[in-house]
N, C-alpha and C positions, 0 to 999 in steps of 0.2 A: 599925803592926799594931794592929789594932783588936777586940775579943773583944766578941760577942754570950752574953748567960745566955738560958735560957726555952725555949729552940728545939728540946724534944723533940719528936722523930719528924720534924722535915726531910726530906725527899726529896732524892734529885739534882734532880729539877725545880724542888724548890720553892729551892732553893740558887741552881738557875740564874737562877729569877726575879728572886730578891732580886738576884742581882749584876746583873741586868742592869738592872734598874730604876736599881742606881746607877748604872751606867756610861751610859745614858741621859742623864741629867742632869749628869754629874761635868764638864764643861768649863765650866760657871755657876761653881765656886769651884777651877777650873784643879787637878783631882784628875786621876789616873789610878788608879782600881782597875785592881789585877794580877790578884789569883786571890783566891779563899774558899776554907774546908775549910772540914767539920762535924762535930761528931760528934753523929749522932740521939739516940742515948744519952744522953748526959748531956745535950743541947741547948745543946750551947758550936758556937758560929762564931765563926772568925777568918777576918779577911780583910788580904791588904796592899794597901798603896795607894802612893803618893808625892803627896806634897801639900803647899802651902804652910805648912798648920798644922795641927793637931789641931782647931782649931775648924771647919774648912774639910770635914774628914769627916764632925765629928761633923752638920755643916746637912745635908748628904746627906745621911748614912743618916736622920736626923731628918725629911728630907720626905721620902725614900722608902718610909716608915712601919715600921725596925725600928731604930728608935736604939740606937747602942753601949754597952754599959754601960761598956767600959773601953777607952782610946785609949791606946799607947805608942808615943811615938815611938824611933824606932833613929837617931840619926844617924851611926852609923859602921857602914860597911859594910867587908867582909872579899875 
């Protein structure tokens, strides 16, 4: 899970864009982004992904020009 700051007044469009710019790319460091949520409001997005590593998101969102501020990984699932 990955948390974007900054991103007051997002859109659904522009939400949609941003994810899809990554998922565009995400097979170059073998990512799967799942889903994003936003909140306009405060301009926090989070997104999940599955991916080899935290670095491996962070080079995506970094060339898809809205890098993460904060990357956690889960590895135990329920």
């Amino acid at each position: 899970m990955d948390v974007h700051h900054g991103m007051v007044g997002i859109t659904p469009e522009g939400l949609r864009e941003a994810h899809n710019a990554d998922v565009a790319i995400q097979a170059d460091e073998k990512v799967e982004f799942k889903k994003a949520w936003a909140d306009p409001e405060s301009g926090t997005v989070f997104c999940l992904s599955e991916a080899p590593s935290a670095d491996a998101v962070k080079r995506i969102h970094e060339r898809t020009g809205h890098p993460a501020d904060e990357i956690h990984p889960v590895p135990v699932v329920a």
